[in-house]
C-alpha positions in Angstrom: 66.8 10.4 36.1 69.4 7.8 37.4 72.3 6.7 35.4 72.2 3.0 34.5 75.2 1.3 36.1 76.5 -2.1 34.9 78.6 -4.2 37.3 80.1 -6.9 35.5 83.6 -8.3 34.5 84.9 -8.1 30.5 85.0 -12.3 29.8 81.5 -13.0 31.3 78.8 -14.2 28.5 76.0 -12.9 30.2 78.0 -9.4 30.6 78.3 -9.5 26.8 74.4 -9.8 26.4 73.9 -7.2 29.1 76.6 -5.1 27.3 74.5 -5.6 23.6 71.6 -4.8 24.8 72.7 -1.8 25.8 74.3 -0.9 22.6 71.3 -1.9 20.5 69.6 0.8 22.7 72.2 2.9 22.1 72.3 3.9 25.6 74.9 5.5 27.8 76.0 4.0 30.9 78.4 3.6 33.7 80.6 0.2 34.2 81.3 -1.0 37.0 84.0 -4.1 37.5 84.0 -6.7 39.7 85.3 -9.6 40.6 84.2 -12.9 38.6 84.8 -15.0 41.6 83.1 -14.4 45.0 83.5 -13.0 47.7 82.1 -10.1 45.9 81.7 -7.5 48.7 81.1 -4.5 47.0 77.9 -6.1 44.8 76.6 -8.1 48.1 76.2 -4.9 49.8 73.6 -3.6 46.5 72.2 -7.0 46.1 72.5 -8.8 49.7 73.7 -11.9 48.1 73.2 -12.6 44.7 76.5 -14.3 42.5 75.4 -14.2 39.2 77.0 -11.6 36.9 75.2 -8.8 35.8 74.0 -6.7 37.3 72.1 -3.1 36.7 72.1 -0.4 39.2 69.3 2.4 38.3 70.3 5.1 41.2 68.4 2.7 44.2 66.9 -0.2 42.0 69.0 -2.9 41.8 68.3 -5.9 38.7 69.2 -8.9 38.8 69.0 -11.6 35.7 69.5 -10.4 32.1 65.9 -11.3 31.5 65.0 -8.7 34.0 67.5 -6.3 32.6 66.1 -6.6 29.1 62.7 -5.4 30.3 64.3 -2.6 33.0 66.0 -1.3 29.1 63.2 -1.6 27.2 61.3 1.0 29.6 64.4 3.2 29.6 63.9 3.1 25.9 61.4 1.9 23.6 63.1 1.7 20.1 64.5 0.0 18.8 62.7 -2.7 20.4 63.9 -5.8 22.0 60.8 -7.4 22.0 59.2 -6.3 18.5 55.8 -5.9 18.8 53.4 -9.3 17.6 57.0 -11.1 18.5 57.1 -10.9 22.1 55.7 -14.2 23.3 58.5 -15.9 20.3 61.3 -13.6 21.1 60.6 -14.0 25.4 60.4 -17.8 25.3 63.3 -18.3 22.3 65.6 -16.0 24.9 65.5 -18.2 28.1 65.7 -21.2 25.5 69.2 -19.5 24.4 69.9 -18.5 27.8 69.7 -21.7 29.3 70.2 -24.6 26.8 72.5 -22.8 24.5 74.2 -21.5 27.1 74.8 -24.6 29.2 75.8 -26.7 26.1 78.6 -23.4 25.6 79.7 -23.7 29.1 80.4 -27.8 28.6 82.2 -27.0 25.8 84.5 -24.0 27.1 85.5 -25.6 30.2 86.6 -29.0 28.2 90.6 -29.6 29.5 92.1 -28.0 26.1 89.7 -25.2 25.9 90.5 -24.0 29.5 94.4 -24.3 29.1 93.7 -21.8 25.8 91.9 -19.5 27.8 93.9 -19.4 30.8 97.0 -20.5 30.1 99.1 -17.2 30.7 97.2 -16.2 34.3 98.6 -17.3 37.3 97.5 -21.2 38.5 96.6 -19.8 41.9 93.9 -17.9 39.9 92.7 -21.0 37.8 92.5 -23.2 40.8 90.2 -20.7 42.8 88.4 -20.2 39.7 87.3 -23.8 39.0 86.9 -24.3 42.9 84.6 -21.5 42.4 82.2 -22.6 39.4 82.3 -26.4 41.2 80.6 -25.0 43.5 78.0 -23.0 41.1 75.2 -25.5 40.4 75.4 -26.9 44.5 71.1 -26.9 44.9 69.9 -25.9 41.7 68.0 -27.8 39.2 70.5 -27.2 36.6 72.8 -29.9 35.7 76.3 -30.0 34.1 75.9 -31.4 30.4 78.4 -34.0 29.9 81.0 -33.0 27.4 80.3 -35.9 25.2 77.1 -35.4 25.2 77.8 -31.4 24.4 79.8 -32.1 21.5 77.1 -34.7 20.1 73.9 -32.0 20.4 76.2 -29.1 19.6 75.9 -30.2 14.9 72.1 -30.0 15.7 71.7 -27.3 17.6 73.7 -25.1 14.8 72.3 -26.3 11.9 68.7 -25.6 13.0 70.5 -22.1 13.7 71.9 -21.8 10.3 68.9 -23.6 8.7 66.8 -20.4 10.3 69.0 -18.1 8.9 68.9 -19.4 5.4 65.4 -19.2 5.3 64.6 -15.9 7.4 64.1 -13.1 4.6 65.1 -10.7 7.3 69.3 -10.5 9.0 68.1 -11.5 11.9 66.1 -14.4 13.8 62.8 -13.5 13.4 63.3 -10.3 10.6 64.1 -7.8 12.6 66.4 -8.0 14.9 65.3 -8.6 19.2 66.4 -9.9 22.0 66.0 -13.5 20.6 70.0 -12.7 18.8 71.4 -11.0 21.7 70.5 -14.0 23.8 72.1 -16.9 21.0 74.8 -14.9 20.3 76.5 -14.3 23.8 77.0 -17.9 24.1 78.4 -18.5 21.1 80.8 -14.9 21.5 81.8 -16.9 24.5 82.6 -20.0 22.4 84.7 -17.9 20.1 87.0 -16.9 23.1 89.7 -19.7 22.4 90.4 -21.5 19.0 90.0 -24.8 20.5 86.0 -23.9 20.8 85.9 -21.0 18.3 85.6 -23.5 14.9 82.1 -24.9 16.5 80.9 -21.9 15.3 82.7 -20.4 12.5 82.2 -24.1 10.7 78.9 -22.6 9.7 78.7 -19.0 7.2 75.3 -18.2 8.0 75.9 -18.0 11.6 78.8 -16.4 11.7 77.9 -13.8 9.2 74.9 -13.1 11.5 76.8 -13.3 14.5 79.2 -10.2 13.2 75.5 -8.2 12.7 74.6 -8.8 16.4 78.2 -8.2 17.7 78.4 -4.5 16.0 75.2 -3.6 17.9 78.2 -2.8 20.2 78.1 -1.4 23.9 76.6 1.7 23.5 78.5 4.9 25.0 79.9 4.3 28.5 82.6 5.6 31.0 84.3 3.7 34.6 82.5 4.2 37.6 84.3 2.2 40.6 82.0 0.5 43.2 82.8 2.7 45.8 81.0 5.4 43.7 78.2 3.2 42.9 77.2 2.8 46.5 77.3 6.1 47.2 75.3 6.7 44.8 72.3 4.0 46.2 72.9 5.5 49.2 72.0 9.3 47.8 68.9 8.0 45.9 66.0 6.5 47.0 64.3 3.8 45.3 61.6 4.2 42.1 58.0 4.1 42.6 56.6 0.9 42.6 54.7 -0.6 39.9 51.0 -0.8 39.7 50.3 -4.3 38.0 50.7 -6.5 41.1 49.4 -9.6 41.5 47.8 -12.0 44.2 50.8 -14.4 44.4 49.6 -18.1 43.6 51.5 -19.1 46.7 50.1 -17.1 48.9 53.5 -14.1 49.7 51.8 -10.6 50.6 53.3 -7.3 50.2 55.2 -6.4 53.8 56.3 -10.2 54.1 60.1 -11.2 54.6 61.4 -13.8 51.7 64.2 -14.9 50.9 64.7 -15.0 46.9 67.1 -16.9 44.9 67.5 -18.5 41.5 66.4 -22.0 40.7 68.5 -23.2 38.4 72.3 -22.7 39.6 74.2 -20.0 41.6 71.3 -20.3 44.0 72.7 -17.9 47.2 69.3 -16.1 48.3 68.8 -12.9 49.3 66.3 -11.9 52.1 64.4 -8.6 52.3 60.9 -7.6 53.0 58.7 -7.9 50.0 57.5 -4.8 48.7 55.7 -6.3 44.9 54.6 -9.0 43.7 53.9 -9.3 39.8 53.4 -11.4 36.7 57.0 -10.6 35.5 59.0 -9.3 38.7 59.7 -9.5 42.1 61.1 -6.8 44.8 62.9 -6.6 48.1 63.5 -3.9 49.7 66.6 -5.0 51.9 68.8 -2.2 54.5 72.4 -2.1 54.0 74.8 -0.3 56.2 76.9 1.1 53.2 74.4 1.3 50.1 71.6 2.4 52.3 67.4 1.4 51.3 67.8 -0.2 48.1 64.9 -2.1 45.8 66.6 -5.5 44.5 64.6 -6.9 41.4 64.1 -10.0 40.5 62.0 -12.3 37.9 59.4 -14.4 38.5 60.5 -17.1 35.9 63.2 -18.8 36.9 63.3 -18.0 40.8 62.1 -18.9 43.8 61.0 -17.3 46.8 60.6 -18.7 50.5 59.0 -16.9 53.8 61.5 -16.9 56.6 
């Protein structure tokens, strides 16, 4: 058995769900820090590519996409469940709802003028101006679109009072009674919203949220110990990758097994990695790609919300 590596940085909101899942699970891992800007060198050679932060490293497997990750943990470890059985349709489709919507309505918000000088007002500027140059560049060819900050702050009263109505009426702590991956994925963006005090009362102006936001947060991180990427190569480059699964599927689009594709994300951060195709399921996708440092490695993708081109 393969440790499970994490590669992420400490402020990234999908880092925090990565990093609650794990502690739901109550799982041990390795973490791995990189940098939240690109060039990210060190990843690229494990993943070929792909921007987005996290991302788990199972000895040769590499996952990418929280949504991936959930179901790479949830075989690692069945209980406690993050997708409850007779709940997983719900708890699935409420996540990317969270993930996306939620998220992108917290990212509008977080980068308005004041919020940004509260975050980083005591790093260098030569560090805030690559940073924005950076995410400006972050939805380039995706379908995702920046929400307007007006338009933000005007959806945001909805969005947290059907939150806090939910909560009210729940007889359960959690979303849908017992707690999933449905909280993990509203929580992170609202953790991230609670980074500065300029954002943080759009969230603590409601008591049922924030009392149920403090029960997700002390899921915690789970037992884990520093790792640096040099290490984490190595250790691709020692293992080989997992067995495949057997549930493939006859792509709808026609991609067979042995084809080279490129894969990349639809919505924003859209850099594709290329690799020979290797399965082709309902839920996932894999390349098997050659690096010169990290060796054969298996990069992991989902089906829903990528895309995938011949070359």
């Amino acid at each position: 058995m393969h440790e499970l590596i994490l590669h992420h940085y400490p402020t990234s909101p999908f880092a925090e769900k990565a990093r609650l899942m794990l502690g739901f699970k109550q799982l041990s891992w390795r973490s791995v820090l990189i940098p939240p800007i690109m060039p990210k060198p060190d990843l690229t050679a494990l993943t070929g590519g792909y921007r987005k932060t996290p991302v788990l490293q199972v000895g040769a497997d590499i996952y990418c996409d929280t949504a991936l990750i959930a179901r790479r943990l949830e075989a690692e470890k069945a209980t406690p469940a993050l997708f409850p059985e007779g709940q997983e349709f719900n708890v699935a489709c409420f996540a990317q709802w969270a993930d996306s919507q939620v998220f992108l309505h917290a990212v509008s918000l977080v980068f308005q003028p004041e919020s940004i000088a509260a975050r980083f007002g005591k790093l260098p500027p030569e560090f805030l101006k690559t940073f924005i140059a950076d995410r400006s560049t972050l939805f380039n060819g995706g379908l995702a679109t920046r929400i307007p900050l007006d338009v933000a702050k005007h959806q945001w009263p909805t969005l947290m009072t059907r939150l806090q109505q939910q909560l009210e009426r729940e007889p359960g702590d959690f979303l849908f009674g017992e707690p999933s991956l449905a909280d993990i994925a509203m929580a992170h963006p609202l953790w991230f919203l609670r980074g500065t005090p300029v954002t943080a009362p759009l969230v603590d102006a409601y008591p049922a949220v924030t009392a149920w936001l403090a029960r997700v947060l002390d899921f915690g991180h789970g037992s884990f110990s520093d790792i640096s990427a040099a290490e984490a190569i190595e250790v691709a480059r020692e293992a080989s990758p997992a067995a495949l699964p057997d549930a493939a599927l006859v792509d709808p689009n026609g991609f067979t097994v042995g084809q080279q594709v490129a894969i990349s994300a639809i919505d924003y951060g859209v850099d594709a990695v290329e690799g020979e195709l290797v399965f082709s399921g309902t839920e996932e996708l894999i390349l098997r790609r050659e690096d010169p440092r990290a060796g054969t490695v298996h990069v992991h993708f989902p089906r829903l919300g990528f895309a995938i081109k011949a070359l």
